[in-house]
C-alpha positions in Angstrom: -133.0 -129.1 90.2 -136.6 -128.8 89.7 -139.8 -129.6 92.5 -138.6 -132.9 92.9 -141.4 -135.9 94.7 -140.3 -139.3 95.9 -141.4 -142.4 96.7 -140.1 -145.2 98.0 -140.9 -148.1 99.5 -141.1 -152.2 99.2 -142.5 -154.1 96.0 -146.4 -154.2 96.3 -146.3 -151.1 98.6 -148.8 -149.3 95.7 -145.7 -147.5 95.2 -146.5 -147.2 91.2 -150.0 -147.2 90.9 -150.1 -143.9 93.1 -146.9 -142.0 91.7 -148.5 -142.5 88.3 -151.7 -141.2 89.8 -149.8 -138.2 91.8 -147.9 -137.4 88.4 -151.2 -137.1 86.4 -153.1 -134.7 88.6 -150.1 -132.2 89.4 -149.1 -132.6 85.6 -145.4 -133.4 86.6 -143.2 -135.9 84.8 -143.5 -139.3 86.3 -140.4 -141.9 86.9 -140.5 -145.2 87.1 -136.9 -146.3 88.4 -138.0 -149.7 88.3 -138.4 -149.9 84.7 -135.0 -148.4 84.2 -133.7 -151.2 86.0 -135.8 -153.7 84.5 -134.9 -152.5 81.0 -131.0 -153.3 81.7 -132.0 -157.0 83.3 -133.9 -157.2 79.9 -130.9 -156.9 78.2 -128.6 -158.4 80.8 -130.8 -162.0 80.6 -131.1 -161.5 76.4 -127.5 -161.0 75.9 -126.1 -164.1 77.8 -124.5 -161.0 80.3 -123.1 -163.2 83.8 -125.2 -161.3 86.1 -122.8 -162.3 89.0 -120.0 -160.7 86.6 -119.3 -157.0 88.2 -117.1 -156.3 85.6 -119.6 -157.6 82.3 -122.4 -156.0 84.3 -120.5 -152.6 84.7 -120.0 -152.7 80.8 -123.0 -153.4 79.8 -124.8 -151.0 82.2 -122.4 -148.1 80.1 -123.2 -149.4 76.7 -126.6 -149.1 77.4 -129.5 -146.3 76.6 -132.8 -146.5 78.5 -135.4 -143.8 78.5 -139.2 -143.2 79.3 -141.7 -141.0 77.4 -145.3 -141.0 77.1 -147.8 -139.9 80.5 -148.2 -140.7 83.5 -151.2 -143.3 82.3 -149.2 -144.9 79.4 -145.5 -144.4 80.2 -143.3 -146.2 77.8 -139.9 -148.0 78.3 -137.1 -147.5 75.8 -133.5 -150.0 75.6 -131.2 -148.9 73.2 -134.5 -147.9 70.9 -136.8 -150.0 71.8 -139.7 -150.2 73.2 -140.1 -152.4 75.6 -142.9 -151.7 78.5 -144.4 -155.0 78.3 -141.0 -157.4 77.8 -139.7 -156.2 81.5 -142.8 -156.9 83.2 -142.3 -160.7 83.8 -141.0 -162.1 87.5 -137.8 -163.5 85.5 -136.6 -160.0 84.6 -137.9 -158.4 88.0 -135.8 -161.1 89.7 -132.8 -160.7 87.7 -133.5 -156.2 88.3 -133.4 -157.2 91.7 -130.3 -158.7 91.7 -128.6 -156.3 89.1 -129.7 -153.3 91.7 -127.4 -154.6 94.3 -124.2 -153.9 92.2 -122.8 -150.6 92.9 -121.6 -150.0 89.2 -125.3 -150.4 88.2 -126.9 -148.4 90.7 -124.6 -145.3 90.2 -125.4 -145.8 85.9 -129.2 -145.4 86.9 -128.3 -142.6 89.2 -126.8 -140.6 86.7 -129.9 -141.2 84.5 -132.4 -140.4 87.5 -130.9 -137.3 88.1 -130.9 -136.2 84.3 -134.7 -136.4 84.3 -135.1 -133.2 87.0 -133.6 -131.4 84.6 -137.2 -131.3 82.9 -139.9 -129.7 85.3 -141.1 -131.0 88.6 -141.3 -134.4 88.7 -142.7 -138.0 91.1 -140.3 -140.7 90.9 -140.7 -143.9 92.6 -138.1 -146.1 93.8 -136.6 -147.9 96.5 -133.2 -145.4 97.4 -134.4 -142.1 95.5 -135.0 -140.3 99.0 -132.1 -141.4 100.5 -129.6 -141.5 97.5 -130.9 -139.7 94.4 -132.8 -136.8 95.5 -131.6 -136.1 99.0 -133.0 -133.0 98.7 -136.3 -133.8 97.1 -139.0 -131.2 98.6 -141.3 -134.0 99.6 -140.3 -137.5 100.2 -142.8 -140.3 100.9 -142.2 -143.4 102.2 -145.0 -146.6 101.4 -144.9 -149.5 103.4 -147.4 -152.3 103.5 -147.7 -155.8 105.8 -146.2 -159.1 103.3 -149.3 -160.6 103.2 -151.1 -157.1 101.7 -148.3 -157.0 98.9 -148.2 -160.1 98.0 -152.0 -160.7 97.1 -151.5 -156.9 95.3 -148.6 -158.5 93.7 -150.1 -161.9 92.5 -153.4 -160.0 91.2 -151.6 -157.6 89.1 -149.8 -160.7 87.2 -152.9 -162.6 87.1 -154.0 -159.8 85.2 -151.1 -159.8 82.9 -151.7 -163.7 82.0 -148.6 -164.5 84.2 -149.4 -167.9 86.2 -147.8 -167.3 89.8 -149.6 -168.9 93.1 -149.5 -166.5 96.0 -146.9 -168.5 97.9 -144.5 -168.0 95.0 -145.2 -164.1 95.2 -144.6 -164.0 98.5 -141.4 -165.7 98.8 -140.3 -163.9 95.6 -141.1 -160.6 97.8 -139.4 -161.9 100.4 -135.9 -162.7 98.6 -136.3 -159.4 97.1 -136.8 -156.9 100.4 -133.8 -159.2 101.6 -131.5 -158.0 99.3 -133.0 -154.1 99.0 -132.4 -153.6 102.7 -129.5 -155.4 103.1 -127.5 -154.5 100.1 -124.0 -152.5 100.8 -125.1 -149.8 98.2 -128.3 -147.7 98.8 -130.0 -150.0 100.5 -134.3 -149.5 100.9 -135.0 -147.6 104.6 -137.1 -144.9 105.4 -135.3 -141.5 103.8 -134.7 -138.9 106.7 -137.6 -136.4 106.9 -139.9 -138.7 105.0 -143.8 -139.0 105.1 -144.6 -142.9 106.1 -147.9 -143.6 104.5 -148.9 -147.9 105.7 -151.6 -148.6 102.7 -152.2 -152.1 103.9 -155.7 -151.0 105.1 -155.8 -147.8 102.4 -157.5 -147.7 98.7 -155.9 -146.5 95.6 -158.1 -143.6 95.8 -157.0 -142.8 99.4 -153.4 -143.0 98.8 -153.7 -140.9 96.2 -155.0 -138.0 98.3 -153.2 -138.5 101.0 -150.1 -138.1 99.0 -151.7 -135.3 97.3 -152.7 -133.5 100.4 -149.0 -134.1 101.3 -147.2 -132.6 98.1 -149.8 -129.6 97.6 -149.2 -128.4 101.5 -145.6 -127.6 100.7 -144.9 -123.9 100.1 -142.7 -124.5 96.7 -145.4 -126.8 95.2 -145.6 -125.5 91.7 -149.2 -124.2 91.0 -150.1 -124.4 94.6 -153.6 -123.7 95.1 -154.8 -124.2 91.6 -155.9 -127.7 92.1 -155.9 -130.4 89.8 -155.7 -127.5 87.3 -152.1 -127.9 86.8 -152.6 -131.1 85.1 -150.6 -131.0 81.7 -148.0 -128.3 82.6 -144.7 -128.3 82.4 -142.5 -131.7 83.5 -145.0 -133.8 81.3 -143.4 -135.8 78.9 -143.3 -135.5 74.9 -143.5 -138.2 72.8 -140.2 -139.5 72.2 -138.1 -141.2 74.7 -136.0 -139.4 77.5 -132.9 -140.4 77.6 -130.0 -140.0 80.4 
């Protein structure tokens, strides 16, 4: 397996915004797990799937083909072929992700696919159990956490800026439901991986996030292109243009 980053952490943590960040400036592939879930809750809520079916679920989850490709900055979804960044970002399909990630058939699907992508240069991948579960042996393993009230304004501005309607109060009890059933889910669920960095960015920017990760990742002896700064950027691990497929 290649130089292998993760990040996990709560919805709203900043957990994206900085692994895409991250990503950029080493030039390593970037993973958004999310979307991979998302993609099959896209076609689980199209295709009339019963999502409280484990056994229509399981099927589905095996019949279906979701990749990424593009960079860090625009990253693009692919379900069975299509693109589809935009279609999963809606609370209905994060809700219904949510409730697909807590089915052990699903989650060991996605695994499989996860673990596929290290097969193609060092790579940050964001998550909620890729620490703990996916990459137990990932070189560097950051964990984001933030106060409710932090992620949920984060949260309600980033769909205001999407032209999705949602008050705050309907964020935050959305957020609530969902760190409900990510740490208390049988399978995988979301705690702090063993030997992880916890990084609180209630208080933090972006910006400082960013280098603090960076700092992180960059002091750890196998960190490809060590030393060489922001250099690196564009190396191996960056993704082509079509769509990466487990």
């Amino acid at each position: 397996m290649s130089f292998v980053v993760t990040i996990d952490g709560p919805a709203g943590a900043g957990k994206s915004t900085t692994a895409r960040e991250v990503a950029s400036r080493l030039g390593f592939l970037y993973v958004d797990t999310g979307a991979l879930y998302r993609a099959l809750a896209l076609k689980v809520r199209n295709g009339g799937v019963p999502p409280d079916d484990p056994s229509a679920v399981e099927r589905c989850a095996r019949e279906t083909d979701v990749g990424l490709s593009g960079s860090p900055e625009h990253a693009h979804v692919w379900l069975d072929g299509a693109e589809v960044s935009d279609a999963i970002r809606t609370p209905e399909v994060s809700e219904m992700a949510s409730r697909l990630a807590a089915q052990t058939p699903v989650r060991r699907r996605l695994v499989e696919i996860q673990r596929a992508l290290a097969t193609r240069g060092p790579l940050v991948a964001e998550g909620r159990d890729l620490g703990t579960v996916v990459f137990p042996d990932a070189e560097v393993k950051i964990y984001l956490d933030a106060d409710l009230d932090t992620r949920a304004a984060r949260r309600a501005r980033e769909l205001k800026q999407r032209g999705i309607a949602a008050t705050l109060e309907q964020v935050r009890e959305e957020l609530t439901r969902r760190d409900g059933r990510d740490r208390g889910r049988a399978d995988s669920p979301l705690q702090v991986p063993p030997g992880a960095r916890v990084v609180n960015t209630s208080a933090m920017t972006i910006d400082q996030q960013v280098e603090e990760i960076l700092r992180v990742v960059r002091d750890h002896p196998a960190c490809p292109g060590r030393g060489a700064g922001d250099e690196a950027s564009g190396a191996a691990g960056t993704p082509g243009p079509g769509p990466q497929r487990g």
